[in-house]
C-alpha positions in Angstrom: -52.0 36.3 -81.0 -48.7 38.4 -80.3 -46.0 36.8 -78.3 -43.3 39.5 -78.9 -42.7 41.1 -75.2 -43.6 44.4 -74.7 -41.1 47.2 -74.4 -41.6 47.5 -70.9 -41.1 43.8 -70.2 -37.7 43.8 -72.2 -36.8 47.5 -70.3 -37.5 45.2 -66.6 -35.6 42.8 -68.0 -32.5 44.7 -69.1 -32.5 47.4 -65.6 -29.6 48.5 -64.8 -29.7 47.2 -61.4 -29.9 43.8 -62.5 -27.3 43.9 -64.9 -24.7 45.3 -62.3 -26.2 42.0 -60.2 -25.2 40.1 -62.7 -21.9 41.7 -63.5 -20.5 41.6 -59.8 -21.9 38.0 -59.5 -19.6 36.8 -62.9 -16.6 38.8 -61.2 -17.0 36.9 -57.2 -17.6 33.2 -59.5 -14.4 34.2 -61.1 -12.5 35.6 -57.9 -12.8 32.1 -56.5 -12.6 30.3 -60.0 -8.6 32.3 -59.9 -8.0 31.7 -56.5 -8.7 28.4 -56.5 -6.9 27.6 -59.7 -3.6 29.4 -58.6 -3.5 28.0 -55.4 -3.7 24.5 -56.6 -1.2 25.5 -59.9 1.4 26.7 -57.2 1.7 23.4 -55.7 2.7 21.4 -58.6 6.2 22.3 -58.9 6.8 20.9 -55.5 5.2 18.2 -56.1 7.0 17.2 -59.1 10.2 17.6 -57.3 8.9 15.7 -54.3 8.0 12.6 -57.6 11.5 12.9 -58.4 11.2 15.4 -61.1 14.1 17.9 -62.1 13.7 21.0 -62.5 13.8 20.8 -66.5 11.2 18.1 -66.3 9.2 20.9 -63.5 10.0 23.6 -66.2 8.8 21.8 -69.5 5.4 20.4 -67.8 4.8 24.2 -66.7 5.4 25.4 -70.1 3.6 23.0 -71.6 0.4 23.7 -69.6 1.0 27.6 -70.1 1.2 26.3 -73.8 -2.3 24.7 -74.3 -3.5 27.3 -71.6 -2.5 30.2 -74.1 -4.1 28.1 -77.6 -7.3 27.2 -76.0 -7.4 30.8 -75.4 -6.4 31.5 -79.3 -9.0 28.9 -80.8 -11.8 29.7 -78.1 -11.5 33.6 -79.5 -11.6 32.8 -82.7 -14.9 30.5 -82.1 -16.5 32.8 -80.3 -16.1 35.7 -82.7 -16.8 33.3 -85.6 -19.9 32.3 -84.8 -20.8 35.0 -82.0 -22.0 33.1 -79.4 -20.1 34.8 -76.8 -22.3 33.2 -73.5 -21.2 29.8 -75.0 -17.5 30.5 -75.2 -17.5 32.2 -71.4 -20.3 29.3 -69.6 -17.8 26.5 -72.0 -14.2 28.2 -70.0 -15.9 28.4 -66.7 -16.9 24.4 -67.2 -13.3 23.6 -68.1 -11.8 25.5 -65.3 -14.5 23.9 -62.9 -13.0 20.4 -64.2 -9.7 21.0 -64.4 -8.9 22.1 -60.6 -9.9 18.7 -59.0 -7.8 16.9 -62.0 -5.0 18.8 -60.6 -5.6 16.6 -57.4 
């Protein structure tokens, strides 16, 4: 018994159409992954000031987050292209992201 899929099952599969779908439906997730993130990013320098912070303390912390920001990016690459599993890498970031916004609270 064959249970490779038939070329016209992988063509459905692949159409166009749904791959556009599926394109514009990644780019709205990450519209409101980016909006939500800078929104709640903005606030934190105020609110370091308003703990007392000055504004090297404000400055460093912000580095410092651009810092591991920037070498997650680095080291997630390098994973991904390593062992080419690319949906990993992107489904991983997106799970992060989802996690770090509230921690932000």
């Amino acid at each position: 018994m064959d249970t490779s899929a038939s070329p016209t099952t992988t063509q459905a599969a692949l159409s166009p159409h749904r791959a556009l779908r599926f394109v514009l439906l990644i780019g709205v997730v990450s519209l409101f992954a980016d909006m939500t993130y800078e929104g709640a990013r903005s606030i934190n320098g105020p609110f370091l000031a308003l703990l007392g912070a000055s504004g090297a303390v404000v400055g460093t912390v912000s580095g410092l987050g651009e810092l591991i920001g920037y070498s997650l990016r680095l080291v997630s690459g390098c994973f991904s292209t390593r062992t080419r599993r690319y949906w990993l890498t992107t489904f991983i970031g997106y799970g992060i992201n989802l996690l770090a916004v509230p921690l932000l609270a």
